[in-house]
C-alpha positions in Angstrom: 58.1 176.0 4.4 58.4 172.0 4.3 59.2 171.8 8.5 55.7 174.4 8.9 54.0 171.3 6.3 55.3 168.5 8.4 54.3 170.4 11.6 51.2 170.9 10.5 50.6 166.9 9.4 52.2 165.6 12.4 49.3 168.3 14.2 46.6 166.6 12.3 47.6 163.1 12.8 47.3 163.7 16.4 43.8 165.0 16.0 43.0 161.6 13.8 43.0 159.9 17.6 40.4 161.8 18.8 38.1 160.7 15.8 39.3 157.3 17.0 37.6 157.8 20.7 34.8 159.2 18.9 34.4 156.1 16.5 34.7 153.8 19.9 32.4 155.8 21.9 29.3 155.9 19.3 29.1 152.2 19.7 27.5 152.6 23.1 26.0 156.7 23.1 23.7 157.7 20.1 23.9 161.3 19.7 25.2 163.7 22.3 28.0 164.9 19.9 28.3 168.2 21.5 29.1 166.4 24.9 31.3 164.2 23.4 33.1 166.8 21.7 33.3 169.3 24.7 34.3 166.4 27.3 37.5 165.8 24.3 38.1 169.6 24.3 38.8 169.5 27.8 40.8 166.5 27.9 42.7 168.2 25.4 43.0 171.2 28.4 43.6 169.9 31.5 40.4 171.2 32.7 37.1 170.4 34.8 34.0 169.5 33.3 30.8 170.3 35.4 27.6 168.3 33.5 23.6 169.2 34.2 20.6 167.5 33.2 17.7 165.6 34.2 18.2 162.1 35.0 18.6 159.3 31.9 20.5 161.6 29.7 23.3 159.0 29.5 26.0 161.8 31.2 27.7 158.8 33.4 27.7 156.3 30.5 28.8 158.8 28.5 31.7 159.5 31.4 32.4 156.0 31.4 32.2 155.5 27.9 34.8 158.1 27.5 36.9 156.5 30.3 37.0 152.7 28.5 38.2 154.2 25.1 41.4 155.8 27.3 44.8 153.5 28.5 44.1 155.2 32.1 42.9 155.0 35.6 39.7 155.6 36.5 37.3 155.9 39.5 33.6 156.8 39.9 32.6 158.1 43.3 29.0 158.7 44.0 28.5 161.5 46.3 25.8 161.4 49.3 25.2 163.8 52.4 27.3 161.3 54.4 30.3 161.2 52.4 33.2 162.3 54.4 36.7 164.3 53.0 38.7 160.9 54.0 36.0 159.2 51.4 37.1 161.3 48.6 41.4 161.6 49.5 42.1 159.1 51.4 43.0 158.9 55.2 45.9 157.9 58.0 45.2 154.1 59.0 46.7 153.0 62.1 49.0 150.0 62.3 48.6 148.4 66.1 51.5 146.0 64.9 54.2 148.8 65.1 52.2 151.6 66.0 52.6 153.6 63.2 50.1 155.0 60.1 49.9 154.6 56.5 48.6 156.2 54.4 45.5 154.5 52.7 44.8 156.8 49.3 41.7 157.7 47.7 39.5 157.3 45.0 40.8 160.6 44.1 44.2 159.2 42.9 43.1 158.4 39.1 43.3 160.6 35.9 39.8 160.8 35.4 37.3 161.3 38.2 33.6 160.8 38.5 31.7 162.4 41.2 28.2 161.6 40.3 25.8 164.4 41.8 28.2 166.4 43.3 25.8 168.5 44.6 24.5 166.1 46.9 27.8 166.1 49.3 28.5 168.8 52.2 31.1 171.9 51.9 34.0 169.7 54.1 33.8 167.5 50.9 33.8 170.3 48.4 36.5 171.8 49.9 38.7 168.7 49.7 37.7 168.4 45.9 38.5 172.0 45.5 42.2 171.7 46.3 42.6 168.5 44.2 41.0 170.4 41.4 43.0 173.2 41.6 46.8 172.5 43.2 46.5 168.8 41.9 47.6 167.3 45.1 45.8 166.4 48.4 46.8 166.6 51.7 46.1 163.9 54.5 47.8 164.3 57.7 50.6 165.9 57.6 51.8 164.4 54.3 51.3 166.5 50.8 50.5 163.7 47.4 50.4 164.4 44.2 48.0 163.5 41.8 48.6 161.5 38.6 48.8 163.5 35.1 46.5 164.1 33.3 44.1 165.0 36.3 40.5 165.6 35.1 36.9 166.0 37.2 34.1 165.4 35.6 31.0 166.0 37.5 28.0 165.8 37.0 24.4 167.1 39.0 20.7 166.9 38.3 19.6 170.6 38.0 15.8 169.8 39.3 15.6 168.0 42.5 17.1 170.7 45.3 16.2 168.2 48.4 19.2 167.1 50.0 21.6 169.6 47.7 24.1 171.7 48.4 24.8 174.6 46.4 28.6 174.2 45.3 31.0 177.5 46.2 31.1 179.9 43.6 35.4 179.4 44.0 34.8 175.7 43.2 32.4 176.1 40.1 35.0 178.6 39.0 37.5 176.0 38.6 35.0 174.3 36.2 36.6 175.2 32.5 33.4 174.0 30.9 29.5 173.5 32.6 27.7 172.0 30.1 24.0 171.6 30.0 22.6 168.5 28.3 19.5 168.1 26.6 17.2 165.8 25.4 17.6 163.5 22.3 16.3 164.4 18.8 13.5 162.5 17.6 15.4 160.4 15.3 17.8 159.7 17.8 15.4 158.5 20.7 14.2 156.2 17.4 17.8 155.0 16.8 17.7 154.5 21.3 14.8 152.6 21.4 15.8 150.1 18.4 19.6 149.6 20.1 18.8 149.4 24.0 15.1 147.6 23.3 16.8 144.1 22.7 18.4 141.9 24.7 22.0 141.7 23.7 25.5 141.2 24.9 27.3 144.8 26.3 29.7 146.4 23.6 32.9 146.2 25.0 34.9 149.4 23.8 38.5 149.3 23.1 41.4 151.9 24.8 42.7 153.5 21.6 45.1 156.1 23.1 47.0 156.1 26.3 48.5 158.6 28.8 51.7 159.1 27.3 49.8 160.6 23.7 47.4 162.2 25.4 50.4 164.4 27.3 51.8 164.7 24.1 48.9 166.2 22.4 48.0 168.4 25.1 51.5 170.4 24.6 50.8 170.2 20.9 47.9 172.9 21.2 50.6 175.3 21.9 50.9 175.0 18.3 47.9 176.1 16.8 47.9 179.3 16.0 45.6 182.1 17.9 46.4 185.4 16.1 46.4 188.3 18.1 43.2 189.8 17.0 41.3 186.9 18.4 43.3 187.3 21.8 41.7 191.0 22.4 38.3 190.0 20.9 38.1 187.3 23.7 39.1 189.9 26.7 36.9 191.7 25.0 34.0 189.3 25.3 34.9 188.6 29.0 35.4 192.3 29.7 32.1 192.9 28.3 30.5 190.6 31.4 32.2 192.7 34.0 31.8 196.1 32.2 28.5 195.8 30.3 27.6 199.2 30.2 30.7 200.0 28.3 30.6 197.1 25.5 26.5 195.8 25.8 24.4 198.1 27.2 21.7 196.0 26.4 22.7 193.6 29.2 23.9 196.1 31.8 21.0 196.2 33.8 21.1 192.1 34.3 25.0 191.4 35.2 25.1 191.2 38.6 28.8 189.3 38.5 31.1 189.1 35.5 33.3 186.6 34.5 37.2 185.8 36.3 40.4 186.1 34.1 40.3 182.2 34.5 37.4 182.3 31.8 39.8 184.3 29.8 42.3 181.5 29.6 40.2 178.7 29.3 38.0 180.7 26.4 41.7 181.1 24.4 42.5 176.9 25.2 39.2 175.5 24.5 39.2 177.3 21.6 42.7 175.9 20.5 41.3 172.9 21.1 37.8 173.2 19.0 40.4 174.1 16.1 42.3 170.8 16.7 39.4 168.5 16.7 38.1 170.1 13.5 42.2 169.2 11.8 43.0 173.0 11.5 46.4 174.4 13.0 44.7 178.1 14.0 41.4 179.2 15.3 38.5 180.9 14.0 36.0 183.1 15.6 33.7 180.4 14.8 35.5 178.6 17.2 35.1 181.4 19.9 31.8 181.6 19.7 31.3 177.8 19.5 33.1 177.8 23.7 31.7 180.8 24.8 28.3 179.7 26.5 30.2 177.0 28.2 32.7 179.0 29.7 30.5 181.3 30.5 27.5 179.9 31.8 28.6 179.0 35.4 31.0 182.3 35.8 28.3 185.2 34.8 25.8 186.0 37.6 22.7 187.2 36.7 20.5 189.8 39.1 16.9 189.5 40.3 15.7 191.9 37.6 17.0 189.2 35.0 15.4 186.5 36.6 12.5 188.5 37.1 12.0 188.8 33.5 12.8 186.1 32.4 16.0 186.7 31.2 18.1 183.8 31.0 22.1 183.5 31.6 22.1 181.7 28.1 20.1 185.1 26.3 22.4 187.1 28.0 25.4 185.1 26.4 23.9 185.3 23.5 23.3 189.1 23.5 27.2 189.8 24.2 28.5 187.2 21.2 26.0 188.8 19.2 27.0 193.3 19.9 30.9 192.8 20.4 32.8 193.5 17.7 35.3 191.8 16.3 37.6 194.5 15.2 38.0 197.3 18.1 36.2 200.8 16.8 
C-alpha cells in the first residue's frame, strides 16, 4: 500500500511541471487555457497538433510561447506555394573540393516544429512532412536520419481564406492526434489584452522550466494512470459508433459519410491519460473522455452533403454520439 502512495506522489509531482509551463506561459497569452492545456496533453503523447482559426488568435505565440518555457530545439517554418521538400528536410550539397555530398539537414530536425499555414504548401511538401510525422525519420538521397525525441508538429492554418490552399491528404490529417479549433477571446479577456499589449513595454522573457530528459520521463509515466477496462470498451464504443452509426446513433446515421480510424481509438485512450495527469489524478474519468473527444474526432469523421446541407455540423454530430452512447453496454 505505501509503494502504490509513493507511486502515486512521485505521479503528481511530475504533473506539478506542467503547472509550472502553464505559470510561465500566462505571462505572455491571456486566456486560451483550453489550447494551452490540449498543446500539454499532446506533449505529454507524442502526438501532432493541427490548430484553426482566423488570423490574430495568438496560435504562433502561443506555439512559441510554449517552445521558450521548454530546454529544447525548436524551429518555425512558414509554409508558401514555393516551398520545396529539400526546404522542409534538408538536401545533398555538393562539395567541388573533393567531389563528394553532405548532407545539409533541415528545419525539420528539432523537437518541436512549427509549420505556420500548412495549408498553403503543395502535396510534394506534405508528403515529406507526412513521413517525418509518422516514421520519425526523413530520407534525403539515399541516406535514412532520424529525428530527435520528443518529435512534435504543430501546425497551424487559417480556416477562411481558400486562395492559394491546398487541401491536406486525409492520410496526413489523420496523423493529427488533436485539431483544435480556436476561438475568440471572452470579453473580459480582450479587456485584460487590451490593457497588457496597449503599452509600450519591454518583451517578457519566459524561462525553460523542464527539459527533454523529464519530459521523456513523464511521457512513460502515463502508462501509469490507470484506464479501467470499462472505459476501454466505452471509447471503441464511441469510435465504433462513427463507423457504424446505425447500430449505436441512429440519429446521426444518415450524416456519417466516413467514420473514425483505430488511430483515433488510441489517441482517444492517451489523451485521456493525459487529461487525468494534468488534473493530479492517477486514473481517468469519463469526464475526461468526453473532455478529448471533439478533438480527436473533429478532423477523422466525414460528414455527407445531406449534413452539410442542413446545417449539420461535424461538432453537433460529435455531440449527438457523446450524448446517446452508453456508458455501460445494454
Amino acid at each position: 500500500m505505501n509503494d502504490i502512495k509513493t507511486e502515486n506522489e512521485a505521479l503528481l509531482t511530475k504533473a506539478l511541471l506542467f503547472d509550472k509551463i502553464k505559470t510561465e506561459i500566462s505571462k505572455v497569452i491571456i486566456g486560451q487555457s483550453d489550447l494551452i492545456d490540449k498543446l500539454l496533453m499532446a506533449l505529454l503523447c507524442n502526438g501532432h497538433v493541427l490548430i484553426e482559426g482566423v488570423p490574430g488568435l495568438a496560435k504562433t505565440l502561443t506555439i512559441n510561447s510554449l517552445a521558450d518555457t521548454l530546454h529544447a530545439s525548436f524551429k518555425r517554418l512558414q509554409f508558401t506555394p514555393d516551398l520545396l521538400p529539400g526546404d522542409l528536410t534538408g538536401t545533398l550539397i555538393y562539395s567541388p573540393k573533393d567531389g563528394s555530398f553532405e548532407t545539409q539537414r533541415g528545419p525539420v530536425f528539432a523537437n518541436i516544429v512549427l509549420a505556420d499555414e500548412i495549408n498553403r504548401a503543395p502535396a510534394k511538401v506534405q508528403s515529406a512532412l507526412l513521413e517525418a510525422m509518422q516514421e520519425k525519420q526523413v530520407t534525403i538521397g539515399k541516406e535514412t536520419l532520424q529525428l530527435p525525441k520528443p518529435f512534435f508538429v504543430l501546425a497551424t492554418q487559417n480556416p477562411l481564406e481558400q486562395e492559394g490552399t491546398y487541401e491536406l491528404p486525409e492520410a496526413q490529417v489523420d496523423r493529427f492526434m488533436f485539431k483544435l479549433n480556436v476561438e475568440y477571446p471572452s470579453f473580459e479577456e480582450e479587456h485584460q489584452i487590451l490593457q497588457a499589449m496597449s503599452k509600450a513595454k519591454a518583451d517578457v522573457k519566459l524561462e525553460p522550466v523542464v527539459d527533454i530528459a523529464e519530459i521523456q520521463d513523464i511521457q512513460l509515466s502515463l502508462d501509469e494512470i490507470f484506464l479501467h477496462e470499462r472505459l476501454e470498451k466505452y471509447i471503441i464504443r464511441l469510435i465504433f459508433a462513427t463507423r457504424e452509426p446505425k447500430k449505436y446513433v441512429s440519429e446521426v446515421a444518415e450524416y456519417i459519410k466516413i467514420g473514425a480510424s483505430p488511430r483515433a481509438t488510441i489517441f482517444m485512450a492517451k489523451a485521456a491519460k493525459a487529461k487525468a495527469f494534468l488534473q493530479q489524478r492517477t486514473y481517468v474519468t469519463p469526464e475526461d473522455i468526453h473532455a478529448v473527444a471533439p478533438d480527436i474526432l473533429r478532423h477523422r469523421v466525414v460528414v455527407n452533403y445531406k449534413a452539410q446541407s442542413r446545417g449539420i455540423s461535424i461538432e453537433k454530430v460529435i455531440d449527438t454520439i457523446l450524448k446517446n452512447v452508453a456508458l455501460e453496454e445494454a
